[in-house]
VOMARTOR-505940 format. One record per residue (C-alpha): y, x, z; chain; residue number from 1; residue in three letters. Coordinates in Angstrom, 2 decimals. Example, Ala and Ser with C-alpha at 12.3 -4.5 7.8 and 13.67 -1.06 7.14 Angstrom:
BEGIN
+---------+---------+---------+--------+-----+---------+
!      py !      px !      pz ! cadena ! num ! residuo !
+---------+---------+---------+--------+-----+---------+
!   -4.50 !   12.30 !    7.80 !      A !   1 !     ALA !
!   -1.06 !   13.67 !    7.14 !      A !   2 !     SER !
+---------+---------+---------+--------+-----+---------+
REM end
This chain:
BEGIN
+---------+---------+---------+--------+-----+---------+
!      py !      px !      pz ! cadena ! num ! residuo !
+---------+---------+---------+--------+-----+---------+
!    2.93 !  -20.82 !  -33.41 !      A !   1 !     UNK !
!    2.76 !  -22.21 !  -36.85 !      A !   2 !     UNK !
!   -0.27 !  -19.86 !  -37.40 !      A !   3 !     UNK !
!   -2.06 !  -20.97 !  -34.41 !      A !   4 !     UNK !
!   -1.23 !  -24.74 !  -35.75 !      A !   5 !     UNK !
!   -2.60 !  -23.81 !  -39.18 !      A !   6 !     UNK !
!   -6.00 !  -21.93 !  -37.62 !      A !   7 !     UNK !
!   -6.18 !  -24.93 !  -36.02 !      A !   8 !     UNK !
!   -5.69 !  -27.64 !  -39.06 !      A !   9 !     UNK !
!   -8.56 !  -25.25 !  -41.28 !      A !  10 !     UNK !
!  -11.18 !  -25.42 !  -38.32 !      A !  11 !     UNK !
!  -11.36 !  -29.34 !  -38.35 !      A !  12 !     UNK !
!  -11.60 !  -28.89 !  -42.38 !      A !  13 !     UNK !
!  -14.15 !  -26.04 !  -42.57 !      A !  14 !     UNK !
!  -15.76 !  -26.04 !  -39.19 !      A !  15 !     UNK !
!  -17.46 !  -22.18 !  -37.76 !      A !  16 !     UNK !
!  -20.69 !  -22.35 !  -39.09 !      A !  17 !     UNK !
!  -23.91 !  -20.37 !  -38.20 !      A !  18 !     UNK !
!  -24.59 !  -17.51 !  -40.62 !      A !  19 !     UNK !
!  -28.20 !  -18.00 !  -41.30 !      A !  20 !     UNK !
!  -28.55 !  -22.03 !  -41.09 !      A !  21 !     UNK !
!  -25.22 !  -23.45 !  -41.24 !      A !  22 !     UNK !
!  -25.41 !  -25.28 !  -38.05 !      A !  23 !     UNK !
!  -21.77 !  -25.54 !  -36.60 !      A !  24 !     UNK !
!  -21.17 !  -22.61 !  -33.95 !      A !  25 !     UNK !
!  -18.32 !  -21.97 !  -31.34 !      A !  26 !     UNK !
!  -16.80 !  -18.91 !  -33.46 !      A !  27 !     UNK !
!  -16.79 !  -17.43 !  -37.00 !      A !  28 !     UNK !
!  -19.22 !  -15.34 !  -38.09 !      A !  29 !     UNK !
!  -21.60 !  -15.78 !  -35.71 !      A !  30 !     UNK !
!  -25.36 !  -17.44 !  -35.10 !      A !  31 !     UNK !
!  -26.44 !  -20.42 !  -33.68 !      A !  32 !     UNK !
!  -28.38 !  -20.15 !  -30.63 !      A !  33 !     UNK !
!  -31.67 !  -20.89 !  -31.94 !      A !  34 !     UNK !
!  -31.12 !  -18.18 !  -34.47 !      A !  35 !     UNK !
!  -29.92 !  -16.02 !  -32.24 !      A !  36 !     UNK !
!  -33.14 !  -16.17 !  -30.32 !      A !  37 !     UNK !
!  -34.98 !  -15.84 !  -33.62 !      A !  38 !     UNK !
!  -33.74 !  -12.59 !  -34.85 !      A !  39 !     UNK !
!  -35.39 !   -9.75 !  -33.64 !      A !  40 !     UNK !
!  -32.72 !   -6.67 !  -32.59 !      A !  41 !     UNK !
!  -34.47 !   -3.21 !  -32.49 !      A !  42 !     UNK !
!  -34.39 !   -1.35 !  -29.13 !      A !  43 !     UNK !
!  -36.18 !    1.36 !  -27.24 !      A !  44 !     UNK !
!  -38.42 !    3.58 !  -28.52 !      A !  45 !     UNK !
!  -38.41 !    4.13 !  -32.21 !      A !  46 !     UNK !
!  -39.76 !    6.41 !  -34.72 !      A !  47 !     UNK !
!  -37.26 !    9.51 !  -35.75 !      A !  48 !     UNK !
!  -38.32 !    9.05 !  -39.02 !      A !  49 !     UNK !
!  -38.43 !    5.56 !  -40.16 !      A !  50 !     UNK !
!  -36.70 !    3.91 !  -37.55 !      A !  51 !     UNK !
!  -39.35 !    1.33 !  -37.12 !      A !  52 !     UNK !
!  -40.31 !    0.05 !  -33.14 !      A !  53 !     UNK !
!  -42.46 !    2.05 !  -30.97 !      A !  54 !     UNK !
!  -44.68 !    0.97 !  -28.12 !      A !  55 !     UNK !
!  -44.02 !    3.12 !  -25.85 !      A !  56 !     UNK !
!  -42.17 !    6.17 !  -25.32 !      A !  57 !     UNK !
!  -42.95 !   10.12 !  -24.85 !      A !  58 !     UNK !
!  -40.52 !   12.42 !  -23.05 !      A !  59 !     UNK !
!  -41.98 !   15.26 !  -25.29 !      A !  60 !     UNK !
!  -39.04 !   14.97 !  -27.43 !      A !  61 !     UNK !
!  -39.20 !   13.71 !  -30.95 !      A !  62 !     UNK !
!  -41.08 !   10.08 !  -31.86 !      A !  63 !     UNK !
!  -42.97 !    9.26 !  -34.58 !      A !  64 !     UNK !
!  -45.03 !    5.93 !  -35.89 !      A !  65 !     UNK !
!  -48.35 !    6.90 !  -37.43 !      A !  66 !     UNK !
!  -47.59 !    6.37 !  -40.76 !      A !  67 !     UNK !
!  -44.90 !    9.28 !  -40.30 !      A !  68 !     UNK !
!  -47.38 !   11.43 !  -38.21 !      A !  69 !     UNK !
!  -50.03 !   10.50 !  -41.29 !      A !  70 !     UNK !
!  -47.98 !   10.97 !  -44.30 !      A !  71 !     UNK !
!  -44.73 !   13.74 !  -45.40 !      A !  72 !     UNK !
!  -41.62 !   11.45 !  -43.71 !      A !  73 !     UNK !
!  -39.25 !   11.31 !  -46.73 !      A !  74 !     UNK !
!  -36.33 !   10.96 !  -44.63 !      A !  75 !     UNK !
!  -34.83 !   11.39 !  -41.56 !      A !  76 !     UNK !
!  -33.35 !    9.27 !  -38.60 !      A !  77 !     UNK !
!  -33.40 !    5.64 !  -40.74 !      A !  78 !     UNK !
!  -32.01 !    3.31 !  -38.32 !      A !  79 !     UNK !
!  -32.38 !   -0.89 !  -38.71 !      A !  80 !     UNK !
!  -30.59 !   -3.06 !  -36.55 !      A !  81 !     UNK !
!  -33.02 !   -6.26 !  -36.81 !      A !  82 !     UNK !
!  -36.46 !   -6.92 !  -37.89 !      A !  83 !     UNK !
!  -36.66 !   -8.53 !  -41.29 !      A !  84 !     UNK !
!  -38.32 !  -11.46 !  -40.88 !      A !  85 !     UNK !
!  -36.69 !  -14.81 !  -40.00 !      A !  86 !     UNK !
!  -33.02 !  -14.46 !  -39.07 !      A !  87 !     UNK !
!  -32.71 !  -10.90 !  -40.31 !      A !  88 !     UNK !
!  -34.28 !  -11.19 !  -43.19 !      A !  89 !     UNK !
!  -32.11 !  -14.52 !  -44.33 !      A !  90 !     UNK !
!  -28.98 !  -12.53 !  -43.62 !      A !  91 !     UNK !
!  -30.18 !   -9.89 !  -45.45 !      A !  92 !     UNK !
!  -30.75 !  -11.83 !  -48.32 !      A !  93 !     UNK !
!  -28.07 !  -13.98 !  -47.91 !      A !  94 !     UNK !
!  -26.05 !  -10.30 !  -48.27 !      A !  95 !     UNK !
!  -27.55 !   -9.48 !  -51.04 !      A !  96 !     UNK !
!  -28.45 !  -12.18 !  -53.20 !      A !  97 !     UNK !
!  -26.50 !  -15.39 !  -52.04 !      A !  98 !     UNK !
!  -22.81 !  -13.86 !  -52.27 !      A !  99 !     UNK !
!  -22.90 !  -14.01 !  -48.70 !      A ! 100 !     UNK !
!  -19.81 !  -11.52 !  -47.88 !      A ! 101 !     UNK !
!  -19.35 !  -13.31 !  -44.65 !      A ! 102 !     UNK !
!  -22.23 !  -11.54 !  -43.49 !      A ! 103 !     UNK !
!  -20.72 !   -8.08 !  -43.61 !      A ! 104 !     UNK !
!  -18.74 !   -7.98 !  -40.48 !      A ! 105 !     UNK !
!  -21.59 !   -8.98 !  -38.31 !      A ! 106 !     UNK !
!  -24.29 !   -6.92 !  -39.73 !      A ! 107 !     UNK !
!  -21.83 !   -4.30 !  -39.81 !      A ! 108 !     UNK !
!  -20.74 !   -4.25 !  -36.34 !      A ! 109 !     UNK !
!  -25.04 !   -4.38 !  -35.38 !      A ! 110 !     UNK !
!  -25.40 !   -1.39 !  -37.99 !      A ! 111 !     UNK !
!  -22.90 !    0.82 !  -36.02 !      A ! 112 !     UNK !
!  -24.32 !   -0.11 !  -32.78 !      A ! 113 !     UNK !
!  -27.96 !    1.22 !  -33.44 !      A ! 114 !     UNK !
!  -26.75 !    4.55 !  -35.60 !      A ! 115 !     UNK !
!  -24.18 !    5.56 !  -33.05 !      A ! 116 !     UNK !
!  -25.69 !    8.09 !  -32.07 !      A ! 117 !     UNK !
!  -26.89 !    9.58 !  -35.61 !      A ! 118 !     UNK !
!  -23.04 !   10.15 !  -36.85 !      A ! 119 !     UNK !
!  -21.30 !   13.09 !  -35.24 !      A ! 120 !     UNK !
!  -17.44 !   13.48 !  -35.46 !      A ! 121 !     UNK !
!  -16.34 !   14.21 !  -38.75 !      A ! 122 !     UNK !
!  -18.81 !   12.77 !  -40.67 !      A ! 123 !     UNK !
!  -18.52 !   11.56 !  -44.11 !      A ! 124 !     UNK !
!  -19.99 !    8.36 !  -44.97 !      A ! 125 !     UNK !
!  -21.64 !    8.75 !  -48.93 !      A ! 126 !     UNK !
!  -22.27 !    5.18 !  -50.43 !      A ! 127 !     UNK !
!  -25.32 !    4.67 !  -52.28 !      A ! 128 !     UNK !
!  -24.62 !    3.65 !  -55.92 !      A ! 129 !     UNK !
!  -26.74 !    0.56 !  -57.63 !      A ! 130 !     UNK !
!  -28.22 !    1.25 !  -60.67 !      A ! 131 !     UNK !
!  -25.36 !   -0.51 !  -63.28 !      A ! 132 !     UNK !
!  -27.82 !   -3.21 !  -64.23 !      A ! 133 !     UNK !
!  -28.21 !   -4.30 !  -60.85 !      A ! 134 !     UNK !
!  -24.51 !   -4.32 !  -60.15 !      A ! 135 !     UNK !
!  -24.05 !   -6.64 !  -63.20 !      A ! 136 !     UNK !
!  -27.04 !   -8.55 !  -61.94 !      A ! 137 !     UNK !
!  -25.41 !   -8.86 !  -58.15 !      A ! 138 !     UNK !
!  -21.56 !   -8.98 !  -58.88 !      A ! 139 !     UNK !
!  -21.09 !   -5.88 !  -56.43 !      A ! 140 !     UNK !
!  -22.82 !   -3.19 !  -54.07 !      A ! 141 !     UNK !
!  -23.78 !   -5.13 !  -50.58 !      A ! 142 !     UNK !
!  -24.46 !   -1.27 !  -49.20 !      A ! 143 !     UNK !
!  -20.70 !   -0.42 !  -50.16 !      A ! 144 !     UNK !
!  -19.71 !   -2.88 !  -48.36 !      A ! 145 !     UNK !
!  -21.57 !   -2.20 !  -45.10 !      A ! 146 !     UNK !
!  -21.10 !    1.48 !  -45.41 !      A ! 147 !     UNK !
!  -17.49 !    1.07 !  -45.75 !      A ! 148 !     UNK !
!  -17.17 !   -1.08 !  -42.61 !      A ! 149 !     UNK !
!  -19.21 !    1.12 !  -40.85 !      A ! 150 !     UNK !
!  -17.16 !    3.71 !  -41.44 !      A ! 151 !     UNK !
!  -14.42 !    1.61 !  -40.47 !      A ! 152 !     UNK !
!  -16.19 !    0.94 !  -37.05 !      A ! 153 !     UNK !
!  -17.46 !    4.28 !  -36.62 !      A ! 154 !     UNK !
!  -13.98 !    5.89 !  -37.17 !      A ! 155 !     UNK !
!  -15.45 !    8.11 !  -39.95 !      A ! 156 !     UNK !
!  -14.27 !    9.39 !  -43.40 !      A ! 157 !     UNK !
!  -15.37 !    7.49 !  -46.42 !      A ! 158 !     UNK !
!  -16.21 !    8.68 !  -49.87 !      A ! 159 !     UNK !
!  -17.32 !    5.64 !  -51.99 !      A ! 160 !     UNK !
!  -17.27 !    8.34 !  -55.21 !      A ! 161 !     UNK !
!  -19.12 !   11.30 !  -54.21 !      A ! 162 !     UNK !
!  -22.07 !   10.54 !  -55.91 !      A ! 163 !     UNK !
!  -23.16 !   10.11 !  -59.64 !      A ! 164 !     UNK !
!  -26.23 !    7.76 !  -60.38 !      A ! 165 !     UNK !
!  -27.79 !    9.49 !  -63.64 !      A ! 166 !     UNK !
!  -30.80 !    7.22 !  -64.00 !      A ! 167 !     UNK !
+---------+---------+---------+--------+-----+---------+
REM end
């Protein structure tokens, strides 16, 4: 009860706010319906290389964009969740520039969603170090902190020290 009374007193003080423009919203850490409607999710048919959206799709098995089908594909099964440009690309930067760690669970939870289907049971999640002059520059590692809570979501192991950045 006296939580409830206390969620209650720091709403009317600090209002839910839209993550990308601030515009007051019905819950926390979500979008406004405007940006909603501007952020682009990906769906369908997309390349197995680069993750980016396909036109259409082939029942011959694996899908590639051109510039995969063109060029050596340096990795494999890259997944996005949005299209950066407007709404995804102000949470994005937001994330990883503005201190935004509100950002994390939402972007998280669309992260999981779209590489379901990548991570196999038993997994282990690897985080990718910054180079230590960027993580001075940024105060901490934005793609720890996703990775971690998609681990979290995905109910996979974790290993934030497996790797060693040398350069």
């Amino acid at each position: 009860m006296l939580s409830a009374t206390i969620q209650t007193a720091l709403e009317m003080i600090y209002p839910p706010q839209c993550l990308t423009c601030s515009d007051l919203v019905d819950s926390d850490f979500g979008l406004c319906g405007p940006c909603w409607r501007d952020t682009q999710f990906i769906g369908g048919a997309i390349c197995d290389g680069c993750g980016v959206p396909l036109i259409r799709h082939s029942d011959d098995g694996e899908l590639h964009c051109d510039d995969c089908l063109r060029s050596q594909c340096r990795w494999v099964n890259e997944r996005s969740a949005v299209l950066y440009n407007d709404s995804g690309r102000r949470i994005v930067l937001g994330l990883k520039h503005g201190d935004r760690y509100d950002v994390v669970g939402l972007a998280s939870m669309w992260r999981a969603a779209v590489e379901d289907d990548i991570f196999k049971p038993n997994m282990l999640v690897v985080l990718v170090l910054l180079h230590w002059t960027r993580l001075l520059k940024r105060r901490y590692n934005q793609s720890a902190l996703l990775d971690k809570d998609v681990a979290v979501q995905l109910e996979l192991a974790c290993c934030p020290d497996a790797l060693q950045r040398l350069k």
